[in-house]
C-alpha positions as CSV (number, residue, x, y, z in Angstrom):
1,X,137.9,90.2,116.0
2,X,134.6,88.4,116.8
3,X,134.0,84.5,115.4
4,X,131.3,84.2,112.9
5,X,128.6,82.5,114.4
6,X,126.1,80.3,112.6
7,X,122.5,81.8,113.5
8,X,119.4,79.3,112.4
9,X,117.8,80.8,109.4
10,X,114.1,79.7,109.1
11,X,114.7,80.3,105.0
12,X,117.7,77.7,105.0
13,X,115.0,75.0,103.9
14,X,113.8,74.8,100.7
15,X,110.6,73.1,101.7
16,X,110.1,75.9,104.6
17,X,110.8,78.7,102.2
18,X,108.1,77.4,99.7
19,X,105.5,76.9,102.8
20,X,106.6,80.5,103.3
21,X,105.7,81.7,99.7
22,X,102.3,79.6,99.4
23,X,101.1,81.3,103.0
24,X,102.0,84.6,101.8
25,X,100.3,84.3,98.3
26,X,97.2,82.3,100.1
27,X,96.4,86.1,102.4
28,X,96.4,88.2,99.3
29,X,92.9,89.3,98.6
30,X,91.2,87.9,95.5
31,X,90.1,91.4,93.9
32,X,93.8,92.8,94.4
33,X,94.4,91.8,90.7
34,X,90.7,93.3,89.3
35,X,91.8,96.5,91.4
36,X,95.2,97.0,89.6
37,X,93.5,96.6,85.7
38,X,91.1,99.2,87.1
39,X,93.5,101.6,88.0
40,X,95.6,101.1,84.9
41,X,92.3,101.9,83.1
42,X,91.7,105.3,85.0
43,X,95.2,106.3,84.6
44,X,94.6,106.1,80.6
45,X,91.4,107.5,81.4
46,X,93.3,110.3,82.8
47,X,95.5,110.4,80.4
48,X,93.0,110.5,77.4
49,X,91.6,113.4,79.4
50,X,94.5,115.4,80.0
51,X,95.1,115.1,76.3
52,X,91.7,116.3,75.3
53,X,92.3,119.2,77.4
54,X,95.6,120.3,75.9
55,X,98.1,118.5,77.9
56,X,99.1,115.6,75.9
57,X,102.6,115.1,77.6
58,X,101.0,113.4,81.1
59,X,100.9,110.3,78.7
60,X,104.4,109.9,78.8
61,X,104.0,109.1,82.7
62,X,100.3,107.9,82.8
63,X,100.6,105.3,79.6
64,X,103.4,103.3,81.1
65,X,102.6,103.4,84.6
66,X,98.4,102.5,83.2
67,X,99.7,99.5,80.8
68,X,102.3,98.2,83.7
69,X,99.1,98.2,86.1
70,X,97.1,96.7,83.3
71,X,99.7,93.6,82.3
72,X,100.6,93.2,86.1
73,X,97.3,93.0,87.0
74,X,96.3,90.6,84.3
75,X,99.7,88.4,84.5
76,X,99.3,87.9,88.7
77,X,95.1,87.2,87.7
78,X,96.4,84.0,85.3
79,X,99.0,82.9,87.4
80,X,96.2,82.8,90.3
81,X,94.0,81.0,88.5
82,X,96.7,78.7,87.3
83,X,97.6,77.7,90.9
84,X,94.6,76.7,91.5
């Protein structure tokens, strides 16, 4: 049976793990929130099409996954601002 060894984990510090966070949320492009309430939009879009052509059940995949894109979208857009 092999010992347990104990490797340095660069997450073990609170302070480090935060810097880690901030980085990682500092590279994220400033339009990736617009870009996820405008493809919630065209996946109602498609929806509402779908259903004017006769196909009314897409909505029960296209509503959720739209309005998830549009609240995610929205709720990351705040919390940007908010941080700043």
């Amino acid at each position: 049976m092999l010992p347990y060894s104990k490797m340095s984990n660069p997450y073990d510090d609170d302070t480090q793990r935060m810097a880690q966070v901030e980085a990682r949320l500092d590279t994220r492009p400033p339009w990736r929130s617009a870009l996820l309430v405008v493809g919630g939009c065209a996946a109602i879009a498609l929806f509402g099409a779908l259903a004017w052509a006769g196909l009314p059940g897409s909505g029960l995949i296209l509503v959720p996954i739209g309005l998830g894109m549009i609240l995610g979208g929205g709720i990351e857009w705040v919390l940007g601002h908010l941080g700043t």
